[in-house]
C-alpha atoms as a printed R data frame, in Angstrom:
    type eleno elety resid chain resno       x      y        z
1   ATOM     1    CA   UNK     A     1  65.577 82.920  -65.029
2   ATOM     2    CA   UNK     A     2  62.667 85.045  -64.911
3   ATOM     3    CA   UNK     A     3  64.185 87.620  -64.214
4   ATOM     4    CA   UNK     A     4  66.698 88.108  -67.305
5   ATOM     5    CA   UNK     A     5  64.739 86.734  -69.870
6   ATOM     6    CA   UNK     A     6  62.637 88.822  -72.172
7   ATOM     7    CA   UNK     A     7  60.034 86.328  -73.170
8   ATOM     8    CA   UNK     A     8  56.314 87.167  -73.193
9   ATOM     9    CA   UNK     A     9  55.820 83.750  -71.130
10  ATOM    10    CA   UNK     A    10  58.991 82.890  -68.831
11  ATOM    11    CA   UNK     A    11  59.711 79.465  -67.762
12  ATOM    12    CA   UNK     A    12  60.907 78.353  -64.420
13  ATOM    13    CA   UNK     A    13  64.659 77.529  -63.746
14  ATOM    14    CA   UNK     A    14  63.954 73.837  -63.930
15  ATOM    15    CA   UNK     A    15  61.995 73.208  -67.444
16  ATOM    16    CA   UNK     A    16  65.245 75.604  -68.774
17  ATOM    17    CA   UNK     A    17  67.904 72.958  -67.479
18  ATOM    18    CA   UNK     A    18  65.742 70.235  -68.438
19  ATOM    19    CA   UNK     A    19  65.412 72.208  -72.468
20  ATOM    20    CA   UNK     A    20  69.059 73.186  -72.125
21  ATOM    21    CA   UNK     A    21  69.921 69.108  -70.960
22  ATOM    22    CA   UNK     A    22  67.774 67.834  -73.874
23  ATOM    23    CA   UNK     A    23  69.489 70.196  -76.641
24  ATOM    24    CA   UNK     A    24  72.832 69.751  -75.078
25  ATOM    25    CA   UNK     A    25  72.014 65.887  -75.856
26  ATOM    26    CA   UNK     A    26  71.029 66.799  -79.543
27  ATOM    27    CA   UNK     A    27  74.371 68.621  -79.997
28  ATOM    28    CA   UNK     A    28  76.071 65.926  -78.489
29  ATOM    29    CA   UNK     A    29  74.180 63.252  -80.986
30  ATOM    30    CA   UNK     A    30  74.674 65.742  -84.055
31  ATOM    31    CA   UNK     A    31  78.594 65.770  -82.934
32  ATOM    32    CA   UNK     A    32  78.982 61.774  -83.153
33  ATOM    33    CA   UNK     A    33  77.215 61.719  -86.365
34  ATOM    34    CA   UNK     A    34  79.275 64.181  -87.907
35  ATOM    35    CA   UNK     A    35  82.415 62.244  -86.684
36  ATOM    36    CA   UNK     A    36  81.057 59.221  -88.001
37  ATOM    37    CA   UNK     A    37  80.168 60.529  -91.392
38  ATOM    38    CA   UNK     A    38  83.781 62.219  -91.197
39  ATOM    39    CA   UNK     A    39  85.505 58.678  -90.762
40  ATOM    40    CA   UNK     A    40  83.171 57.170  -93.319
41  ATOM    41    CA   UNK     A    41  84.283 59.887  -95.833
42  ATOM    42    CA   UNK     A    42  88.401 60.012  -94.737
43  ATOM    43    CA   UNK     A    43  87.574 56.288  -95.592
44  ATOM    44    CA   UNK     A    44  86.193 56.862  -98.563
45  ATOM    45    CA   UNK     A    45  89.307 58.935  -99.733
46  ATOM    46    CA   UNK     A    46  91.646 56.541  -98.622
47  ATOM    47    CA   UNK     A    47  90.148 53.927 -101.323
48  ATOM    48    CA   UNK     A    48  89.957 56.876 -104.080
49  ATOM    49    CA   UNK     A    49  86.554 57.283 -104.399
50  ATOM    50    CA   UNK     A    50  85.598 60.532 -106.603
51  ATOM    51    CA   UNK     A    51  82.888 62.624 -104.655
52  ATOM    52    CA   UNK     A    52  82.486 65.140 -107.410
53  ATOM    53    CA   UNK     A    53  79.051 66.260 -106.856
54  ATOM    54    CA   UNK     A    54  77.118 69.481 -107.988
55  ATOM    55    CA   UNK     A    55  75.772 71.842 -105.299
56  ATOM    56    CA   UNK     A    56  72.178 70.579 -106.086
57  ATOM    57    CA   UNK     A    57  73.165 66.963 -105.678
58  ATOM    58    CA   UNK     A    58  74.836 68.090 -102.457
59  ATOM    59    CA   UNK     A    59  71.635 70.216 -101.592
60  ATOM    60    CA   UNK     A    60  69.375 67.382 -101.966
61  ATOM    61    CA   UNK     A    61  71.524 64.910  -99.968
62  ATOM    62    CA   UNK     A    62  71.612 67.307  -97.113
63  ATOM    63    CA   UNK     A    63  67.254 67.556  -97.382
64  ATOM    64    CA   UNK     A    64  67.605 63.871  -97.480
65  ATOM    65    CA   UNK     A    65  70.019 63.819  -94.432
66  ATOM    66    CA   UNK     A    66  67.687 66.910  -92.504
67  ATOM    67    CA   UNK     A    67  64.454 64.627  -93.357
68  ATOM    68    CA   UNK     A    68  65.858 61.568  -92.399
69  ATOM    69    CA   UNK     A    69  67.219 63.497  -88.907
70  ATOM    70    CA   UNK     A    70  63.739 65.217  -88.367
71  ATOM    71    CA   UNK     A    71  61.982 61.732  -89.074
72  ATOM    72    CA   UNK     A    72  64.182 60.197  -86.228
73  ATOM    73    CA   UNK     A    73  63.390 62.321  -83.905
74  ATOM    74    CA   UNK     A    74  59.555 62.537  -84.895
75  ATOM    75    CA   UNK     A    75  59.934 59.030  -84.192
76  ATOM    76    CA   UNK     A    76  62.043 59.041  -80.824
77  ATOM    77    CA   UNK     A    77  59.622 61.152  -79.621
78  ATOM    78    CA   UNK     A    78  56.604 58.917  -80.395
79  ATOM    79    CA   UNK     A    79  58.563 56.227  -78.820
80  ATOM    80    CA   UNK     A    80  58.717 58.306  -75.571
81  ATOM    81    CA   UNK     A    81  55.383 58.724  -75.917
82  ATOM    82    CA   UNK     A    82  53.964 55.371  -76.358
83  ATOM    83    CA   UNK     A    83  56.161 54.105  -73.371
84  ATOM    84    CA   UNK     A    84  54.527 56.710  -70.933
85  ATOM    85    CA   UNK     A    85  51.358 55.119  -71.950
86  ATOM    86    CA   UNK     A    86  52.510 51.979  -71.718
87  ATOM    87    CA   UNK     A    87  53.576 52.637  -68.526
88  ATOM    88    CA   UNK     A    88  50.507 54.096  -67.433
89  ATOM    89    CA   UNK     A    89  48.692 51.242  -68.972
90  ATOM    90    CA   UNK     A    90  50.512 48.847  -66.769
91  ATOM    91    CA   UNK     A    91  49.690 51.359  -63.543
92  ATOM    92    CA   UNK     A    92  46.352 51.206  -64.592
93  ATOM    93    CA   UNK     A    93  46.394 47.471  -64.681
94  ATOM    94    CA   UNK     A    94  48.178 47.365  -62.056
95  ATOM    95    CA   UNK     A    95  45.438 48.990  -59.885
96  ATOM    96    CA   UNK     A    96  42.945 47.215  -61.673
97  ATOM    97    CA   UNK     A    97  44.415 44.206  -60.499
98  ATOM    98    CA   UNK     A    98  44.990 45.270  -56.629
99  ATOM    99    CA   UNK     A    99  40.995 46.730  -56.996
100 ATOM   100    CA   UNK     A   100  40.038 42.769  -58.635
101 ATOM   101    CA   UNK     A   101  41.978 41.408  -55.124
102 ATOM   102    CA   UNK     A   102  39.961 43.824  -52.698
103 ATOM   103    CA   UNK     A   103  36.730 43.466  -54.554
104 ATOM   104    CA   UNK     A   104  37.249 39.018  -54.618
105 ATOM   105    CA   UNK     A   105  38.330 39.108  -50.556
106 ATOM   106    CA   UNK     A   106  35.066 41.529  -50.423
107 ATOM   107    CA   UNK     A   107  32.871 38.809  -51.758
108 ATOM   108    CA   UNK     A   108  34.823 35.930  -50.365
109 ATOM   109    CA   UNK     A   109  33.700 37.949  -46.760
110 ATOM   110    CA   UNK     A   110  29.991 38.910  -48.057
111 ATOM   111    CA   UNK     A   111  29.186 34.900  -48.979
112 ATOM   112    CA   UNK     A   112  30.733 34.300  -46.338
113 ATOM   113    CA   UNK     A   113  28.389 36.560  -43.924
114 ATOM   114    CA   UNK     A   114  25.537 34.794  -46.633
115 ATOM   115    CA   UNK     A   115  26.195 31.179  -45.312
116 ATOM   116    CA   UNK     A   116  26.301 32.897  -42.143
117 ATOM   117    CA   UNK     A   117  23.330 34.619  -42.598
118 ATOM   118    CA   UNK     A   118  21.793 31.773  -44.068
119 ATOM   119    CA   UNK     A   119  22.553 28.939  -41.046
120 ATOM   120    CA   UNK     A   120  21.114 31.565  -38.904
121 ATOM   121    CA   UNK     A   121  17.665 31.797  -40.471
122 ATOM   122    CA   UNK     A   122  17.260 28.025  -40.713
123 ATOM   123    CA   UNK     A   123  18.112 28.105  -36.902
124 ATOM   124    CA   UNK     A   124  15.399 30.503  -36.595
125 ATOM   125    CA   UNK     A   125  13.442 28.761  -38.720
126 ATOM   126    CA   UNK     A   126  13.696 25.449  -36.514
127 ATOM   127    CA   UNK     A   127  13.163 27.691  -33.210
128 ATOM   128    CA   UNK     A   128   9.959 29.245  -34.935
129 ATOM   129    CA   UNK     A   129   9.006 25.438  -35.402
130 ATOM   130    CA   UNK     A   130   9.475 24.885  -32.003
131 ATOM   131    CA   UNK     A   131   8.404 27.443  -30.810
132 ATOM   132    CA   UNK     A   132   4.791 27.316  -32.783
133 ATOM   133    CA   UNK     A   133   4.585 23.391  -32.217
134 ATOM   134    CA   UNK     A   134   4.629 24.790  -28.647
135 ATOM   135    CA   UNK     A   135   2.121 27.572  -28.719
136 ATOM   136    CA   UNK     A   136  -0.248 25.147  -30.429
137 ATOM   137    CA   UNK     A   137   0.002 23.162  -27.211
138 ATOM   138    CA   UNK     A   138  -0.399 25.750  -25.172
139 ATOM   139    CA   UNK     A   139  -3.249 26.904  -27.212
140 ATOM   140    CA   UNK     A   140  -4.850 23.412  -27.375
141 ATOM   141    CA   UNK     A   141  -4.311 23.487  -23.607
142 ATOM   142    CA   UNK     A   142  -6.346 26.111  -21.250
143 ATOM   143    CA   UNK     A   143  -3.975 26.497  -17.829
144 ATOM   144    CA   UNK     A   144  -8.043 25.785  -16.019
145 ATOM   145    CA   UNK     A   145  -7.406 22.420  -17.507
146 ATOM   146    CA   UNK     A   146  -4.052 21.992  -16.268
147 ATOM   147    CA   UNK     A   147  -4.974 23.401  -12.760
148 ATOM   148    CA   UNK     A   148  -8.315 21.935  -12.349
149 ATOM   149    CA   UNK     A   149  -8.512 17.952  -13.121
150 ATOM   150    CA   UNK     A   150 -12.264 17.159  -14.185
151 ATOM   151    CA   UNK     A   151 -13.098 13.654  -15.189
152 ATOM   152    CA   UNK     A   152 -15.683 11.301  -14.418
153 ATOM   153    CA   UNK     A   153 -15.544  8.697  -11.768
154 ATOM   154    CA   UNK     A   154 -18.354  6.685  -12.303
155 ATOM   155    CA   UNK     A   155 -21.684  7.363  -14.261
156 ATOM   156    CA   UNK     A   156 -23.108 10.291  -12.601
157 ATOM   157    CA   UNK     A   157 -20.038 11.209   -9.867
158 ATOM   158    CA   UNK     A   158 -16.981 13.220  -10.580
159 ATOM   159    CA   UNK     A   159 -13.799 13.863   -9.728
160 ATOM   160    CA   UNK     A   160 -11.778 17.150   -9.557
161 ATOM   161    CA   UNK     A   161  -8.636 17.092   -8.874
162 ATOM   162    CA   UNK     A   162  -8.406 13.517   -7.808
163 ATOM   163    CA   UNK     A   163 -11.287 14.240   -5.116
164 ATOM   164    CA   UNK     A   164 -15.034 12.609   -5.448
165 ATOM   165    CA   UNK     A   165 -17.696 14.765   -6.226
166 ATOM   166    CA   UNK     A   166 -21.099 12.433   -5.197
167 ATOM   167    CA   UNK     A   167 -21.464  9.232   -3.552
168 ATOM   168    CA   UNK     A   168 -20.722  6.069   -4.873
169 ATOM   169    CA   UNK     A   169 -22.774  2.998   -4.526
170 ATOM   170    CA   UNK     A   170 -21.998  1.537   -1.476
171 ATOM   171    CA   UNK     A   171 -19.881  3.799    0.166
172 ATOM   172    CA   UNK     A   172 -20.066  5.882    2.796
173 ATOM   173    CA   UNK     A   173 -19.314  9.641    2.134
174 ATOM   174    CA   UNK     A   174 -16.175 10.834    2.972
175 ATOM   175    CA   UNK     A   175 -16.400 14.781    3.771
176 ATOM   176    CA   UNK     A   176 -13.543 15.851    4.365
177 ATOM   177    CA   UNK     A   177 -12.822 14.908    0.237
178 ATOM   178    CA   UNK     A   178 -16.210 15.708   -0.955
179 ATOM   179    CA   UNK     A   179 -15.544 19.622    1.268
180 ATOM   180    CA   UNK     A   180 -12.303 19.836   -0.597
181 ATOM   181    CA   UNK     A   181 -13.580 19.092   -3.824
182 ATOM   182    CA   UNK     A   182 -16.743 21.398   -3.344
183 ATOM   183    CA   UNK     A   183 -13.829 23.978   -2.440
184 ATOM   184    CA   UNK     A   184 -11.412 23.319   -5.759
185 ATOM   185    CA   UNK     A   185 -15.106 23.825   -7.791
186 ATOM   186    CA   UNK     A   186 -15.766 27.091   -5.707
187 ATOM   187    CA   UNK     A   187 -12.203 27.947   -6.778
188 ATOM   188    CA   UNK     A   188 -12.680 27.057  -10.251
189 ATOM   189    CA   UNK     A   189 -15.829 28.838  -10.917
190 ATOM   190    CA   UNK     A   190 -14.305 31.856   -9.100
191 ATOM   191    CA   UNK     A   191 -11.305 31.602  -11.836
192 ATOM   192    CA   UNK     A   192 -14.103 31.647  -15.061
193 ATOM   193    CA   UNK     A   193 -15.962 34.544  -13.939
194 ATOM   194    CA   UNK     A   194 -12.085 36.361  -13.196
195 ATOM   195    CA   UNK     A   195 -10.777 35.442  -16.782
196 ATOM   196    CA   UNK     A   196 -14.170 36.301  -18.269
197 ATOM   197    CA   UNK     A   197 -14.357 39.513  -16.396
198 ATOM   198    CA   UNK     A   198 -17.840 38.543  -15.141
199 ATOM   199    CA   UNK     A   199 -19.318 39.998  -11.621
200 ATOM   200    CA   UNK     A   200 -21.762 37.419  -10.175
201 ATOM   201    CA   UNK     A   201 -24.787 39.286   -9.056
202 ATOM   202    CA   UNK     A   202 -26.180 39.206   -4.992
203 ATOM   203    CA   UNK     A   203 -23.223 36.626   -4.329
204 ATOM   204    CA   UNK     A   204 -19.243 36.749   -3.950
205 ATOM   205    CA   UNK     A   205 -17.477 33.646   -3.971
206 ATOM   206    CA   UNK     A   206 -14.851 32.941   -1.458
207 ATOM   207    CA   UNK     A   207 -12.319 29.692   -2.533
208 ATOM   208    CA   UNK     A   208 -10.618 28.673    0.750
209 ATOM   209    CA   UNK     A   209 -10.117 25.217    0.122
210 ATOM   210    CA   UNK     A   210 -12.315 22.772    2.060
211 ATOM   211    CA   UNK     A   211 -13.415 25.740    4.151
212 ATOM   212    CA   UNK     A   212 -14.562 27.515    1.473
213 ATOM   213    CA   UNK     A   213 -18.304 29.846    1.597
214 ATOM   214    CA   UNK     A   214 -20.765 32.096   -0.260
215 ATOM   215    CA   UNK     A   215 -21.221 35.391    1.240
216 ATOM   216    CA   UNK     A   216 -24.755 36.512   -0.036
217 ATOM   217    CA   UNK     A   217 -24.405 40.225   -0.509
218 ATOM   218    CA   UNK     A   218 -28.196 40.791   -0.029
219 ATOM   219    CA   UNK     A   219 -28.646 39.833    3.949
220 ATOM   220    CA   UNK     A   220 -24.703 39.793    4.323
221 ATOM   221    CA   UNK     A   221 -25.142 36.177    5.158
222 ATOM   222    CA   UNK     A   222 -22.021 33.777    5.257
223 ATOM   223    CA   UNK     A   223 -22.987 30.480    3.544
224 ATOM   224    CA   UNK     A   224 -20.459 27.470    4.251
225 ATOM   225    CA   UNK     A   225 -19.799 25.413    1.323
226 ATOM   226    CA   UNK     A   226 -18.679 22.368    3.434
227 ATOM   227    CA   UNK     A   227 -20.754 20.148    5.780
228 ATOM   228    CA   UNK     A   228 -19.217 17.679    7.960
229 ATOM   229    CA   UNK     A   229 -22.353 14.785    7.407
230 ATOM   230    CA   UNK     A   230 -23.472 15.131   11.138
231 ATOM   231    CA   UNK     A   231 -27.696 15.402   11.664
232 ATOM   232    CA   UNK     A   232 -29.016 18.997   11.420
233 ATOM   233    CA   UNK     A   233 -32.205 20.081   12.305
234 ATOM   234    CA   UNK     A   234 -34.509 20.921    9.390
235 ATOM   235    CA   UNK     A   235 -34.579 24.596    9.629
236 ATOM   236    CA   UNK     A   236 -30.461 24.206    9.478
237 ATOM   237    CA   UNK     A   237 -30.280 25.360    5.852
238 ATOM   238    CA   UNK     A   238 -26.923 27.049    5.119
239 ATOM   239    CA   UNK     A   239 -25.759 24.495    3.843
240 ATOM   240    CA   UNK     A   240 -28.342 23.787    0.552
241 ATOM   241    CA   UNK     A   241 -28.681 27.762    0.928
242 ATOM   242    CA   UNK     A   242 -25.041 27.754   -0.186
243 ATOM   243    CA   UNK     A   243 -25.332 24.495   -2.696
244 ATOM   244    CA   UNK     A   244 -28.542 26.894   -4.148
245 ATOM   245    CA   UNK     A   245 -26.588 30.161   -4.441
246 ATOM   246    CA   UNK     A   246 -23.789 28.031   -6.190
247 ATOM   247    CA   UNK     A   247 -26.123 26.626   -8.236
248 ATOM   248    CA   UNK     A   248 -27.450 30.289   -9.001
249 ATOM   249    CA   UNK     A   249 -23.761 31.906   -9.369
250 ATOM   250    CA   UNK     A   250 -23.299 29.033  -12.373
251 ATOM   251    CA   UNK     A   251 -26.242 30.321  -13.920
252 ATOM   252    CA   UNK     A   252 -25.332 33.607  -14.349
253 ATOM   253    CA   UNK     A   253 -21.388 32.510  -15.472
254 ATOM   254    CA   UNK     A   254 -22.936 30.507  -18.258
255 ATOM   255    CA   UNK     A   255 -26.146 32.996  -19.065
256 ATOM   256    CA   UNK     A   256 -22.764 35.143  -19.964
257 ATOM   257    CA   UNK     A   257 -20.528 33.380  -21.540
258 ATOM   258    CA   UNK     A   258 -23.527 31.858  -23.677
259 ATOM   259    CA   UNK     A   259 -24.818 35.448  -24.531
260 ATOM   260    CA   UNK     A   260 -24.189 34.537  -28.013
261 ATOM   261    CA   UNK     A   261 -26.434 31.328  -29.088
262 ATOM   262    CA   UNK     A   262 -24.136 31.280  -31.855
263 ATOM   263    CA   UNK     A   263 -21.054 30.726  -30.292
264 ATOM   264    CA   UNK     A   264 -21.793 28.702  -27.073
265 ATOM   265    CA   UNK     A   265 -24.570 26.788  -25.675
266 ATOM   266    CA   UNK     A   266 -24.925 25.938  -22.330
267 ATOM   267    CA   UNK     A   267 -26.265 22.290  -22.023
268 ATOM   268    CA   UNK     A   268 -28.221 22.174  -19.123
269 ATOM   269    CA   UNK     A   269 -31.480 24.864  -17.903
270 ATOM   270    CA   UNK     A   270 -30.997 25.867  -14.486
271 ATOM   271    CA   UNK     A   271 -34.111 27.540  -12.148
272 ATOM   272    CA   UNK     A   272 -33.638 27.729   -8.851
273 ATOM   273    CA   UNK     A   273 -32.043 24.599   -7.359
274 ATOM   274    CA   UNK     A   274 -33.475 22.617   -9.766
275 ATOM   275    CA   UNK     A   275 -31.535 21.686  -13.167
276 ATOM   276    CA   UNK     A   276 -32.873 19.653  -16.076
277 ATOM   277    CA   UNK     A   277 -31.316 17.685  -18.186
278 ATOM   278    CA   UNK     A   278 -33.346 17.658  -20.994
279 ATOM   279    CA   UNK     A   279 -34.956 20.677  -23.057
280 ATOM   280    CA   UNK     A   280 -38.383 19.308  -22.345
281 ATOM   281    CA   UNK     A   281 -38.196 19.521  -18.556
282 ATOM   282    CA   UNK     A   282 -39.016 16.261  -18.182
283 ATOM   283    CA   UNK     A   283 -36.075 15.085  -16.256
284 ATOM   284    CA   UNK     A   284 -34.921 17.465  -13.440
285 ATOM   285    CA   UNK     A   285 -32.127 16.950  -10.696
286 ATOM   286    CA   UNK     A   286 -31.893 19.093   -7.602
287 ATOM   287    CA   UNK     A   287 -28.733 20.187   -5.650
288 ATOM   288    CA   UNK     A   288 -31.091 20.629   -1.948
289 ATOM   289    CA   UNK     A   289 -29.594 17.809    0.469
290 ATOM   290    CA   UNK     A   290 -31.101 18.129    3.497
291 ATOM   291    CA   UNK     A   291 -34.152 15.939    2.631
292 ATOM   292    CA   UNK     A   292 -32.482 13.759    0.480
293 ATOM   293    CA   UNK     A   293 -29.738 12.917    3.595
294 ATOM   294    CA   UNK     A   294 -30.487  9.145    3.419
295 ATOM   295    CA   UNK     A   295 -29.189  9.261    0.384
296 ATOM   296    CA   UNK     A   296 -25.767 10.197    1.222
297 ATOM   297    CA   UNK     A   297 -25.161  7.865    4.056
C-alpha cells in the first residue's frame, strides 16, 4: 500500500482494509435504505399519492435526510465509544476487584502473623517472668551460701556444713569433725579472698579438707590447721600458730572488704589472737588453745 499511494502520510495495509471494510459497510447501509425508501415510495404510488414537490422542497428534504444520516452516525460512533469505556471500566473494576482479593488474603496473612506475633511475646513475656523471678533468687542467694552451711548450734558454737565448730557442754570433742569443719572454714575464707580478688599478706591458705594448713610465707613454715586432741608439749605451737595466722588472714579479708565504712562494717576488732566483742575492749576472746586444753576435754 505504501508503495502506490501518493499520500503525504501512508497507512499500513491493515488500517486500509479495516477503512475500506467500514465504508464498504456504509455503502452497504446507504444501499438498504435506498431500497427501503424505494418500496416505501412504489407504495406510495400504488395508493395515488401526488409527490409534486418543488426542487427546494426536495432540496431541503434531502438536508433533512443528510442531517438526520450524519446525526446517526455522530451517534453510532459515540455509542462505540462509550462501550470501549465501558468496557474498560469493567477491566478496570475488574482488576480492582482481583487487587481488593490479594490485598484482603494479604491482611487475612499479616493479622494472622499479628496473633502470631502477639502469642509469642506474651510467651516471652511469661519466660522473662520466669526467668527474672529466678534471677532474683539467684541474686537473693550467694552460691558461698549454698556451698557453705553456717548456722548456729548452740549459743556460742557453730556449725558449717553440718560439722561443730566448739565444744558443747558436756561433750567430749570430736576431732576428726571439729578438723573437717576448721578445713570447710579454711576453704571458705580461701573462696572470699578469690571472689574478692584479695591476696592475704605473709600467709597462703591451703583448703584440703580436714588436712588442711597455713603455709606462712615469711619462715616458709607449714602450719596444720587440724589437731588430733592428744597432749603436746608446751613449746608444740603449730597448732595456735596456725589458729593465730587464721585469725590474722580474717583480718586482712575484712580490713578489705570493709575499706569503705560506708558500705560495710566489720563487727568484731581483731589484734593478734585476741578478738573483742565489744568497741570498748572490754570483753575479749582468744583463739590460743594450748593453755586453755582443759577446756576442750
Amino acid at each position: 500500500m505504501t508503495n502506490v499511494t501518493s499520500l503525504d502520510h501512508p497507512m499500513c495495509v491493515e488500517c486500509t482494509n479495516k477503512i475500506i471494510i467500514y465504508y464498504e459497510n456504509q455503502i452497504k447501509s446507504l444501499r438498504n435504505k435506498i431500497s427501503s425508501y424505494q418500496c416505501c415510495l412504489d407504495q406510495l404510488e400504488k395508493n395515488n399519492y401526488n409527490f409534486q414537490f418543488s426542487k427546494i422542497e426536495l432540496l431541503m428534504l434531502f438536508e433533512e435526510t443528510h442531517n438526520i444520516f450524519q446525526h446517526q452516525y455522530y451517534y453510532e460512533l459515540h455509542a462505540g465509544l462509550c462501550k470501549e469505556k465501558i468496557k474498560k471500566e469493567k477491566e478496570l473494576i475488574q482488576q480492582i476487584k482481583s487487587d481488593q482479593t490479594v490485598q484482603t488474603n494479604q491482611l487475612n496473612f499479616n493479622q494472622y502473623n499479628i496473633e502470631k506475633v502477639k502469642k509469642k511475646i506474651i510467651g516471652c513475656e511469661f519466660e522473662a517472668q520466669n526467668v527474672a523471678s529466678a534471677f532474683t533468687k539467684l541474686a537473693s542467694t550467694h552460691s558461698l551460701e549454698i556451698f557453705f552451711l553456717i548456722r548456729e548450734k548452740e549459743p556460742g558454737v557453730a556449725m558449717i556444713n553440718g560439722c561443730t565448730l566448739g565444744k558443747l557442754p558436756n561433750q567430749v570433742v570430736n576431732w576428726n569433725e571439729m578438723n573437717t569443719a576448721l578445713g570447710s572454714l579454711c576453704h571458705l575464707t580461701s573462696a572470699i579472698a578469690s571472689l574478692a580478688g584479695f591476696k592475704f599478706e605473709r600467709f597462703k591458705l591451703f583448703p584440703q579438707g580436714n588436712q588442711s594448713f597455713i603455709k606462712n610465707l615469711d619462715s616458709q613454715k607449714t602450719l596444720p590447721m587440724w589437731d588430733n586432741g592428744n597432749v603436746r608439749m608446751f613449746w608444740d605451737t603449730k597448732f595456735d600458730d596456725c589458729m593465730s595466722a587464721y585469725l590474722d588472714c580474717v583480718r586482712q579479708i575484712g580490713s578489705f572488704i570493709c575499706r569503705d565504712q560506708k558500705l560495710y562494717r566489720f563487727p568484731y576488732d581483731i589484734i593478734n589472737d585476741i578478738i573483742y566483742e565489744d568497741s570498748n575492749h572490754t570483753l575479749s576472746y582468744s583463739i590460743l588453745y594450748l593453755f586453755k586444753r582443759e577446756l576442750f576435754k
